[in-house]
C-alpha positions in Angstrom: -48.8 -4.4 5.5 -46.7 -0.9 6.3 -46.3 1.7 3.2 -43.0 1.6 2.7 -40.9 5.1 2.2 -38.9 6.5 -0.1 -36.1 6.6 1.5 -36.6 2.7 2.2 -37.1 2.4 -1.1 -33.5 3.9 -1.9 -32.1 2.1 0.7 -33.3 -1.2 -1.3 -32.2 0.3 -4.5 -28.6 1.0 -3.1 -28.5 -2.8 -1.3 -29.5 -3.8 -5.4 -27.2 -1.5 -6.5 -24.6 -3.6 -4.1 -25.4 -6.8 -4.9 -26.4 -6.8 -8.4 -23.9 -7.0 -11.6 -25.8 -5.0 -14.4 -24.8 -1.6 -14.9 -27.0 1.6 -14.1 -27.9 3.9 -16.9 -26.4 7.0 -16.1 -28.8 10.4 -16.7 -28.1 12.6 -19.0 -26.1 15.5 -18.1 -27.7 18.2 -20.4 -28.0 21.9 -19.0 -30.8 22.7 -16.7 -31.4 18.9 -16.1 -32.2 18.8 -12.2 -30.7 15.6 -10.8 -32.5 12.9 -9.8 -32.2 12.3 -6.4 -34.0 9.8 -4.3 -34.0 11.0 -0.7 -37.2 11.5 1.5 -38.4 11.2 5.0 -40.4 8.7 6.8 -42.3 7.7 10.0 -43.6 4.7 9.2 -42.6 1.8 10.7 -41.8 -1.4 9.2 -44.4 -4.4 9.8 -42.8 -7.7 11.7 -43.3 -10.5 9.7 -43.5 -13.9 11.8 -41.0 -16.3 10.8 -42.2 -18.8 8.7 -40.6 -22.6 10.2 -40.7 -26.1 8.8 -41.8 -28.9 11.1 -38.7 -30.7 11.8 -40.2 -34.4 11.8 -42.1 -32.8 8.5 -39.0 -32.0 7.2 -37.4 -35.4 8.2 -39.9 -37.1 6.3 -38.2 -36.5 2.9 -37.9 -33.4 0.2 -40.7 -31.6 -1.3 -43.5 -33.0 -3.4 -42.6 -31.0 -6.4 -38.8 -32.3 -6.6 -37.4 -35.7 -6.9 -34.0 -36.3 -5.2 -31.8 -39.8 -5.4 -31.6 -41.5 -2.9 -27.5 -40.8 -3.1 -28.3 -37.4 -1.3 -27.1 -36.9 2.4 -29.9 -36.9 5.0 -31.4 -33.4 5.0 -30.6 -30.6 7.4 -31.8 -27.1 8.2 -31.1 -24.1 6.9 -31.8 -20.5 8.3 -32.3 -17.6 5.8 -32.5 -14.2 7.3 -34.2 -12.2 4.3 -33.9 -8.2 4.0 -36.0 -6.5 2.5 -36.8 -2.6 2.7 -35.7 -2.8 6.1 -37.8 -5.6 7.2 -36.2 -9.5 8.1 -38.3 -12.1 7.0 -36.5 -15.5 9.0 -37.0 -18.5 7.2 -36.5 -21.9 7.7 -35.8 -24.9 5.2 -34.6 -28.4 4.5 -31.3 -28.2 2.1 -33.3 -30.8 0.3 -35.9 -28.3 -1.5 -34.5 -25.0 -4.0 -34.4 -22.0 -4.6 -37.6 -21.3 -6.0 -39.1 -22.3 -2.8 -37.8 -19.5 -0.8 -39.4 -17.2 -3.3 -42.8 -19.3 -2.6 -42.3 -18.7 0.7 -41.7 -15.2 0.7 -44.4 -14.3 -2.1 -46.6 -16.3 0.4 -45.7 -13.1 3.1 -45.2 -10.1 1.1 -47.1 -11.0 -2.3 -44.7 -10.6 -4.5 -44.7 -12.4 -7.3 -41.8 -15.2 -7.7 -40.6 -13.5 -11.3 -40.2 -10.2 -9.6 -38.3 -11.2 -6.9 -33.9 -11.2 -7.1 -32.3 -12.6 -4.0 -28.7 -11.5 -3.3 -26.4 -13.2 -1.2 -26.6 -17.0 -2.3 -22.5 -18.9 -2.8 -23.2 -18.4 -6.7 -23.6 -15.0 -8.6 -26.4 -16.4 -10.9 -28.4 -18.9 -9.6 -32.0 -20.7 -10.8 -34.9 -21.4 -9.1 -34.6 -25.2 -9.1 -31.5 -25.3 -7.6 -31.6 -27.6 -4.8 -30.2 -25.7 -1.6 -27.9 -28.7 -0.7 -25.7 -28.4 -3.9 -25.2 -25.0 -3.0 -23.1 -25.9 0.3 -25.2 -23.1 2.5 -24.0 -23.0 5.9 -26.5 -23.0 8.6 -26.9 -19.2 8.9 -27.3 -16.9 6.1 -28.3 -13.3 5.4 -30.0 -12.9 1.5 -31.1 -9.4 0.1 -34.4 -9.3 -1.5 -34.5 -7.0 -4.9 -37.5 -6.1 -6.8 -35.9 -3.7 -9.2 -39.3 -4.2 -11.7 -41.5 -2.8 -9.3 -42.5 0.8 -10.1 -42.2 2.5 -6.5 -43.0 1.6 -2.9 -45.9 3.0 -2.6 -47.4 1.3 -5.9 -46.1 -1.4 -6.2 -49.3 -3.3 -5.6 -51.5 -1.8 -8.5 -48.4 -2.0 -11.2 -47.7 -6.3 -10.3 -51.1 -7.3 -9.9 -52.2 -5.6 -13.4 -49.3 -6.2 -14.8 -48.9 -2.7 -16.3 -45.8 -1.1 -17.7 -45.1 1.7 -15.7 -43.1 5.2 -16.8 -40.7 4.5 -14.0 -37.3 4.7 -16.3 -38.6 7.4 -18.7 -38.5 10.5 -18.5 -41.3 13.0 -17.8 -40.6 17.1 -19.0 -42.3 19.7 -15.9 -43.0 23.0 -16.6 -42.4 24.8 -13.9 -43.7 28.0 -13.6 -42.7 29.8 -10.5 -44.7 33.4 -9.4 -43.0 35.8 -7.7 -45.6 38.6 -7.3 -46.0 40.2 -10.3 -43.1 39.1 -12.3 -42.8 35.1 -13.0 -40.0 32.4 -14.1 -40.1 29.3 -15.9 -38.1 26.1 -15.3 -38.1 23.1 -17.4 -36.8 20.2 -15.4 -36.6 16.8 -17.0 -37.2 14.0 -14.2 -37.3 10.4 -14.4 -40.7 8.6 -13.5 -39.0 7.3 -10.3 -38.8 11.2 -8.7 -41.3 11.4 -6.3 -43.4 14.4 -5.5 -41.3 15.5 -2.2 -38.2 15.3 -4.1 -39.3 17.5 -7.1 -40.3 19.7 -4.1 -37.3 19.8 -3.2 -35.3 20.6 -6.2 -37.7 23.4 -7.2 -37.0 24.4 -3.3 -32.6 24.6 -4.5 -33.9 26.8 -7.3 -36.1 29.4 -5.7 -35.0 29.3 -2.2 -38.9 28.5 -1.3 -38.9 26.2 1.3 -41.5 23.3 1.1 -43.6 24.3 3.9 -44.0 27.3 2.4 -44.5 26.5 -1.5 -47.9 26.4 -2.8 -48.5 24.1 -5.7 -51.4 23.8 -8.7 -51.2 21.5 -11.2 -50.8 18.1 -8.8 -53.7 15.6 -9.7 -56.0 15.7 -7.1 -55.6 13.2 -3.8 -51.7 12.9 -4.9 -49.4 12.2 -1.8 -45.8 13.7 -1.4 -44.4 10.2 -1.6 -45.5 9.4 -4.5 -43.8 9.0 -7.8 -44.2 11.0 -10.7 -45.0 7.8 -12.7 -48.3 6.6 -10.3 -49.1 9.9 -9.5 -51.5 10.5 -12.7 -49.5 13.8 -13.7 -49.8 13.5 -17.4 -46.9 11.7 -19.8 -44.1 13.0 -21.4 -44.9 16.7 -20.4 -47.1 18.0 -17.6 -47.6 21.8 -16.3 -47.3 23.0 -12.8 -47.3 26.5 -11.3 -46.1 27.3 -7.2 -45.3 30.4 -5.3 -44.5 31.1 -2.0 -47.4 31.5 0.6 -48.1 34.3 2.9 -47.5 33.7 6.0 -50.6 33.6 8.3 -48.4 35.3 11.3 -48.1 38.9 9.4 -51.4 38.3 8.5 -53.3 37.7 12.1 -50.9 39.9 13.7 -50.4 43.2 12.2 -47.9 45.5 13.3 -49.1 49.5 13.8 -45.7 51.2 12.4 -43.1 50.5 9.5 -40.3 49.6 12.3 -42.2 47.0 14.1 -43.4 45.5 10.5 -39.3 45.0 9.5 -38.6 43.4 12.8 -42.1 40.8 12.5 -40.4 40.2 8.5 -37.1 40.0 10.4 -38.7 37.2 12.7 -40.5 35.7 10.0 -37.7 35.3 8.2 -35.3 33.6 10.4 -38.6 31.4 11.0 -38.5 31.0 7.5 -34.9 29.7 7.5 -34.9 27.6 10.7 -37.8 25.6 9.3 -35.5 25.4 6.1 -32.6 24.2 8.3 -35.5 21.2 9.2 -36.1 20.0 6.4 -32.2 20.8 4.2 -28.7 20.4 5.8 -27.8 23.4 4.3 -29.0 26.7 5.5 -28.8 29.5 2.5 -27.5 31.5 5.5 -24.0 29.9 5.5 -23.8 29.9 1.7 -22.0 33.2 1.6 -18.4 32.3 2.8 -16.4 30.6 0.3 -15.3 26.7 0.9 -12.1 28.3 -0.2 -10.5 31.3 -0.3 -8.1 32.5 -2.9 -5.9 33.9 -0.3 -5.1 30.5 0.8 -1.1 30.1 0.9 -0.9 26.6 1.2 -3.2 23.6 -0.2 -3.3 22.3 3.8 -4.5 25.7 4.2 -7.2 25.6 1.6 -8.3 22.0 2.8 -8.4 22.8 6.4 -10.6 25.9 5.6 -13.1 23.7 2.8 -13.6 21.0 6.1 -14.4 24.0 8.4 -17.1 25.7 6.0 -18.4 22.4 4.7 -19.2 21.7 8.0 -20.5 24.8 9.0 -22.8 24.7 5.9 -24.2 20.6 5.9 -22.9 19.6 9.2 -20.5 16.9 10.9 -21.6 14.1 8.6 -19.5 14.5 5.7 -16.6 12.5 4.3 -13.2 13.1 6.0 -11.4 15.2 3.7 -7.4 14.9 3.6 -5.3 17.7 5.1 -2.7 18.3 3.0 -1.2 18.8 -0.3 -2.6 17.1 -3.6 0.9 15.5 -3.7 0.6 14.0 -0.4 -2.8 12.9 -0.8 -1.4 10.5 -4.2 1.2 9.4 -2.3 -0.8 8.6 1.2 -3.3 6.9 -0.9 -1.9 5.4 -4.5 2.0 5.5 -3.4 1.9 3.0 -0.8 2.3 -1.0 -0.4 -0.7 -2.6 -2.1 -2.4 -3.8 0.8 -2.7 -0.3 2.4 -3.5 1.1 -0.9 -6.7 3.3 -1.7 -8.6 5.0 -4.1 -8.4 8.6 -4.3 -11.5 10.8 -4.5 -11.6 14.0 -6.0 -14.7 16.6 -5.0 -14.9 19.3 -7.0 -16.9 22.2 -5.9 -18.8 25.5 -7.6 -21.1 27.6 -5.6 -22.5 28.7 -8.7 -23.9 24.8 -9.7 -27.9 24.7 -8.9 -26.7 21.1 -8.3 -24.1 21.9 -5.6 -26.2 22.3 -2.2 -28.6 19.1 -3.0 -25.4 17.1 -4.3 -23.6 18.1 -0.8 -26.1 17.7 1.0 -28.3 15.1 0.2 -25.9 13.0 -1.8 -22.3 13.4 -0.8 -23.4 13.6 3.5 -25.7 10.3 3.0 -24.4 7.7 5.1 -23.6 5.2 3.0 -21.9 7.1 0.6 -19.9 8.5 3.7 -19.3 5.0 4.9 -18.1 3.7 1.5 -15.8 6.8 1.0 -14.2 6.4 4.6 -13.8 2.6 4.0 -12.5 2.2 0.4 -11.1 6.3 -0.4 -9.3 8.7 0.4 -11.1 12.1 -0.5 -9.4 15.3 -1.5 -11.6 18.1 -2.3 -11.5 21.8 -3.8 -13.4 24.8 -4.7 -13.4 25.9 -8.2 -16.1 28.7 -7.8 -13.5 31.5 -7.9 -11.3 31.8 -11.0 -7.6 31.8 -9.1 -8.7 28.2 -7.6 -9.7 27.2 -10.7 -6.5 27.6 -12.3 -4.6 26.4 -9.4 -6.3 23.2 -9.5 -5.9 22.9 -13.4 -2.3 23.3 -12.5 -2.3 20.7 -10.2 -3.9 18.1 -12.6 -1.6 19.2 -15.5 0.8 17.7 -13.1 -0.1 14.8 -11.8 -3.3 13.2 -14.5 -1.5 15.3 -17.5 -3.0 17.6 -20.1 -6.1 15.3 -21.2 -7.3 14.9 -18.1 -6.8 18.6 -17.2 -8.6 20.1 -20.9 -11.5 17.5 -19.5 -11.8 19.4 -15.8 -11.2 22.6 -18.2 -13.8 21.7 -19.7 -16.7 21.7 -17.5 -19.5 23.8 -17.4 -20.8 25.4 -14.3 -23.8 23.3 -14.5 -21.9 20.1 -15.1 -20.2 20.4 -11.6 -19.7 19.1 -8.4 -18.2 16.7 -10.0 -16.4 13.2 -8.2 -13.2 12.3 -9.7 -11.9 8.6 -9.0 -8.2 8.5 -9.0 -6.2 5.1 -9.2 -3.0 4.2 -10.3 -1.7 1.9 -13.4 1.8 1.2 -14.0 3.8 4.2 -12.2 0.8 6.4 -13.8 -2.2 8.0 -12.0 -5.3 8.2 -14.0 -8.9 9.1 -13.6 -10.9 6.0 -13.8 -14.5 7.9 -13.3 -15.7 11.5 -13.3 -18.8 11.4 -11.1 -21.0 14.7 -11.9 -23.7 16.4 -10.0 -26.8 15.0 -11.6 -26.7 11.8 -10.7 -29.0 10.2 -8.3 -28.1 8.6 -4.8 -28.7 5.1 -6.5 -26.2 6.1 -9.5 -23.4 7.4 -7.1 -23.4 3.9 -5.1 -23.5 2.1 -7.8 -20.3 4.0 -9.5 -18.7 4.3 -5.8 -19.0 0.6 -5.4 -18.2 -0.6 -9.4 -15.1 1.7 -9.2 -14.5 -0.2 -5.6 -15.1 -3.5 -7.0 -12.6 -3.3 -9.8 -10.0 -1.6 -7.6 -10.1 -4.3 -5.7 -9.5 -7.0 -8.3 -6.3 -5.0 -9.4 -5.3 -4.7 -5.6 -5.6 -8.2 -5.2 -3.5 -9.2 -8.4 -1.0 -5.9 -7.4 -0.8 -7.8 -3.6 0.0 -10.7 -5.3 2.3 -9.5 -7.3 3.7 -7.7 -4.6 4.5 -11.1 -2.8 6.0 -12.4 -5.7 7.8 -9.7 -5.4 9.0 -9.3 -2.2 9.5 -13.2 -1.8 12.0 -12.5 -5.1 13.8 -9.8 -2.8 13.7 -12.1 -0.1 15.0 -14.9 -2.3 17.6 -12.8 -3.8 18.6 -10.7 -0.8 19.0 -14.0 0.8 21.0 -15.2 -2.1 23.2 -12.1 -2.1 23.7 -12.6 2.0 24.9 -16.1 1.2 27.2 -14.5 -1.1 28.3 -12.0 0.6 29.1 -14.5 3.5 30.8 -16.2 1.0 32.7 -13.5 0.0 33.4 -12.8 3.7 34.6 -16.1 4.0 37.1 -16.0 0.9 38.3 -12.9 2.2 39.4 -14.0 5.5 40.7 -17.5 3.6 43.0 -14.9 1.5 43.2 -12.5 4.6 44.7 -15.7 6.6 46.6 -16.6 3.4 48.0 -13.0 3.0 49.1 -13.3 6.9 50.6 -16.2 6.8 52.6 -15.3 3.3 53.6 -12.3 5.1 54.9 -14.2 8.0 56.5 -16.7 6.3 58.3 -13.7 4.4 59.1 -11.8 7.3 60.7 -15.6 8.9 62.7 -16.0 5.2 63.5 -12.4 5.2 64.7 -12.7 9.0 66.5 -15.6 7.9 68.1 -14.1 5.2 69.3 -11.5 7.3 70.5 -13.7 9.4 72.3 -15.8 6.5 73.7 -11.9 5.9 74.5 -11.4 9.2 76.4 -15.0 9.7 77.9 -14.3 6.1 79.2 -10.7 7.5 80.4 -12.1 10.3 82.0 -15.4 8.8 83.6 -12.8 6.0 85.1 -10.4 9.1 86.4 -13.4 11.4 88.3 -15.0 7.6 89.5 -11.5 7.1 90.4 -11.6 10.5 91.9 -14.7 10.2 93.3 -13.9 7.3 94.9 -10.7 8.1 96.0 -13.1 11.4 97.6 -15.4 9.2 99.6 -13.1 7.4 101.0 -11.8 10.1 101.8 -15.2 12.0 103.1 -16.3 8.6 106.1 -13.8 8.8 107.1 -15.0 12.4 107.2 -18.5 10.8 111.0 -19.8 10.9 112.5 -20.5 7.5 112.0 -24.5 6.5 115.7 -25.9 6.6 117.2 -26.8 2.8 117.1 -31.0 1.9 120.9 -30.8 2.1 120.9 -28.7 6.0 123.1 -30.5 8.0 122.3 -30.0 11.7 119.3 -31.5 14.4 116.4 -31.1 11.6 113.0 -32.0 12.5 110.6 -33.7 9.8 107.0 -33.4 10.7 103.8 -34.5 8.5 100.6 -33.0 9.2 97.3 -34.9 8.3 94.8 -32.8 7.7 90.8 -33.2 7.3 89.7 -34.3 4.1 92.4 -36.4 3.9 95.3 -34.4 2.6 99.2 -34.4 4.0 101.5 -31.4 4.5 105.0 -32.1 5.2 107.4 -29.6 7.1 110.9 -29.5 8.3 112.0 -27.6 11.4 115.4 -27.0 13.0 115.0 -28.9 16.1 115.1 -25.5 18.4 112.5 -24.6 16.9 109.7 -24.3 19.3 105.8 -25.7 19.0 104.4 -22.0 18.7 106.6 -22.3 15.7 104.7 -24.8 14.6 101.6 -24.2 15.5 102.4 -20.6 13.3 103.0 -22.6 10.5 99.7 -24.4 10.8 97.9 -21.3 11.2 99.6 -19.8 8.2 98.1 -22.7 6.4 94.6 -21.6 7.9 93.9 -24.3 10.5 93.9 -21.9 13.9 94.7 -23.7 16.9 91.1 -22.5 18.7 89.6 -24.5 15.7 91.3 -27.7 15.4 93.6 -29.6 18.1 96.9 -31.0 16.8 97.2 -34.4 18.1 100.5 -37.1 18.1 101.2 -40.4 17.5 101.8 -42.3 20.1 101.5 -41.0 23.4 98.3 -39.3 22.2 98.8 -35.7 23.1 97.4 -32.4 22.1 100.8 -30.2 21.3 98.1 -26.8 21.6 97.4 -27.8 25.5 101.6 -28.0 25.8 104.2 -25.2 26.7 104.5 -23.6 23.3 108.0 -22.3 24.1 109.3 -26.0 24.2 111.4 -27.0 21.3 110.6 -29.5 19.2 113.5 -31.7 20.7 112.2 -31.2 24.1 108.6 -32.3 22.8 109.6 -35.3 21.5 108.9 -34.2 18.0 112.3 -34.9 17.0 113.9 -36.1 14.2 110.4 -36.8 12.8 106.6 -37.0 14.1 103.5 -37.2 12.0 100.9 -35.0 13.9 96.9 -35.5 13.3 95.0 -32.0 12.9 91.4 -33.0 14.2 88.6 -30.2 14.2 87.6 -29.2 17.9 83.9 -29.4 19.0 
């Protein structure tokens, strides 16, 4: 079976961390604590494991001997399980009809490990027991489980510690004394590690401290025989405290080859040198060569500025594989990220940055530039980052979180010791109100950062759900009511063109009655002229009307009655000379005009108005007496 590495090892941890509900103790963040970080390298190559498969017509013969089923169940079927674990895939195949605790048989029967210290991920249920039967778990025919052994002491042994059944010093913590020569003068470190640190990683950090690269540092104190990947707690170092002493080797090239003159011995340092730091670049991201420019300058105008120089120098000191940091203001970070609809809504990651952290260059590069947390940060976050190590960005920034977290949150940043940063802020948003839900500092280990990465994620999530809810709800009630309000503004349109119509036909209606009126006015005016016409026309026909002879006149008199309409009589006498304009004067006078009314006799039946009004009345028969008919013409 292949020794598996560290790094597979934190691989497994951070699929745990993944899949696994309990919390991870976070290390204590006490000054000159090195951070625990569980990165290494590897050439080994995993083992292939043959896939274990159940006879079909076995299989078909009925469930397990060690479970009883009724006979209610559905005829078995077969079930794949792809099982990760360190980055190995153990296939296995069973009937639904047998549990849980059988795929642990199965696998301890390939990998030996024990059935209590094994914790597969990736089942329907959170929480399920060993004599589960697989069929009440309604598996589909493919499925991908994540084996955990989070008991286990390290990867490379893990054998020893289940087999015994010892209690290893994994979780506590062991003190090093660290005393680092420098010629003749000498420095001491105290670094507190957890048991899980293995020896290439305390390498490593003492590497950050003294600039020694591994190659080059030359150890006593190691127990004898002890491997690089091994952890401090299997190693045999000595528990709670254990001494150690390193100092940089000289190199064998000055030493074979030695130059005649002072000139050629600073060029061979020169080359040795650079050796010295392309060897580092091998083994760390981050050359100490490209620590020198700032990640931002205090002569940046504008925070798009500032950003756009941090990506160019983070890059240029721990390469292309980093998160993608927003370009652009603070403000427009919150409002790309927390400001938006709920379902394109994102955390907001804050990096904070000081050159002068001993944490900062294995943070960046080792912890911050690991894939997965890149991948996680790209999918979930949106990252914002800043330099505090000069004193002008520092209060720029506090300025900036003054305004947008408030004072608390700002006193907190304030707060922070060199030693305490970087530091990861997670930003989200609660009721119109950003806040930081997580301060992530430099310390932590890989395993830590996931977990926090992915618990922050997790419950982000759940409130993004119930905000995208909510958000239907709430756009369906703006649908609802903008629909309601178009009805009623339709309805509104409707009424107004109703009145509008109304209005229009009021108006024309008035305009008819007030046309008619006029026209009432008009015929009134005119009626009024043609009776004063008439009028002034009667008065002066009245005074060419003959005198009426006395009752006593002797002489040819002429008696003439005059029916008018409505029934009345009007009686007249005229000298028989008298002519019938005479009389058709005296009518007039009296108001009936001969273009209005015809004056008809007796018997013939004649119209006098159509006669010669210059015969006398003798002449027209009208003599001595004639009762004449006034009829109105048509």
């Amino acid at each position: 079976m292949a020794i598996l590495t560290q790094q597979d090892w934190n691989l497994e941890l951070a699929v745990n961390t993944i899949m696994h509900d309990e919390p991870v103790t976070e290390v204590d963040a006490s000054p000159g604590r090195m951070s625990d970080i569980d990165i290494s390298h590897s050439s080994s190559a995993p083992e292939h494991i043959s896939p274990v498969v159940i006879d079909d017509d076995a299989s078909a013969s009925g469930p397990s001997s060690s479970h009883s089923f009724s006979s209610t169940r559905n005829a078995s079927r077969m079930i794949h399980f792809n099982v990760e674990y360190r980055l190995r895939n153990i296939p296995i195949v069973l009937p639904d009809s047998e549990t849980v605790g059988k795929i642990k048989e199965m696998i301890q029967a390939e990998l030996g490990i024990p059935v209590d210290k094994q914790q597969l991920k990736g089942l329907v249920k959170r929480h399920v027991d060993d004599s589960v039967v697989l069929q009440d778990l309604h598996l589909p025919k493919d499925n991908v489980l994540y084996l955990l052994t989070p008991d286990l002491c390290s990867p490379t042994d893990n054998t020893s510690n289940v087999d015994n059944g010892q209690v290893s010093h994994r979780n506590d913590e062991y003190r090093l004394k660290v005393v680092y020569r420098n010629g003749s003068s000498y420095r001491i470190y105290n670094l507190n590690l957890k048991g899980s640190k293995t020896i290439k990683e305390v390498k490593q950090d003492v590497y950050s401290l003294t600039d020694v690269p591994v190659r080059y540092q030359e150890w006593k104190g190691w127990p004898l025989g002890a491997s690089e990947d091994e952890s401090l707690c299997s190693c045999g170092i000595s528990f709670p405290t254990h001494e150690l002493e390193v100092e940089r080797k000289v190199s064998t090239t000055l030493e074979q080859h030695p130059v005649p003159n002072n000139e050629a011995s600073m060029e061979s340092e020169s080359d040795e040198e650079n050796m010295d730091i392309a060897n580092d670049e091998d083994l760390f991201e981050v050359p100490s060569s490209r620590r020198i420019a700032p990640l931002i300058s205090p002569n940046a105008q504008t925070e798009a500025e500032a950003l756009e120089q941090f990506t160019h120098e983070f890059s240029e000191r721990y390469g292309e594989i980093h998160p993608v940091f927003y370009i652009g203001s603070l403000d427009d970070a919150i409002r790309d990220a927390l400001q938006v609809k709920a379902t394109d809504r994102k955390l907001l990651a804050l990096y904070l940055h000081h050159d002068g952290s001993i944490q900062a260059n294995v943070f960046c590069s080792q912890l911050l530039c690991s894939e997965s947390v890149v991948n996680v940060l790209s999918a979930n976050f949106l990252t914002w980052a800043w330099d505090l190590t000069h004193p002008e960005n520092m209060v720029r920034f506090l300025t900036l979180a003054t305004k947008h977290f408030g004072s608390i949150a700002a006193s907190q940043i304030r707060s922070y010791r060199t030693e305490q940063l970087p530091a990861l802020l997670i930003i989200s948003r609660s009721k119109a109100t950003n806040e930081v839900i997580d301060a992530i500092q430099g310390h932590v280990t890989l395993v830590e950062l996931m977990t926090r990465l992915l618990h922050a994620v997790d419950v982000f999530t759940e409130q993004k759900e119930l905000d995208i809810a909510e958000e239907r709800e709430r756009m369906d009630r703006e649908r609802i009511k903008a629909e309601q309000d178009l009805a009623y503004l339709e309805s509104l349109e409707t009424d107004r063109k109703k009145a509008e119509a109304a209005r229009v036909e009021e108006e024309r209606i008035r305009q008819e009655k007030a046309k008619e009126q006029e026209l009432r006015k008009e015929e009134e005016r005119k009626r009024l002229k043609e009776e004063a016409i008439k009028e002034a026309f009667q008065a002066s026909v009245a005074k060419s009307v003959p005198e009426e002879p006395a009752e006593d006149a002797e002489g040819a008199v002429s008696r003439l009655r005059f029916r008018v309409p409505g029934g009345g009589v009007i009686t007249r006498s005229f000298w028989s000379e008298n002519t019938l304009q005479d009389v058709l004067n005296f009518l007039t006078a009296q108001g009936f005009h001969t273009e209005d009314y015809k004056v008809i006799t007796t018997y013939p039946r004649r119209d006098i108005t159509q006669l010669d009004s210059t015969q006398t009345l003798q002449s027209a028969k009208l003599f001595p007496q004639e009762t004449l008919t006034l009829e109105e013409k048509s």
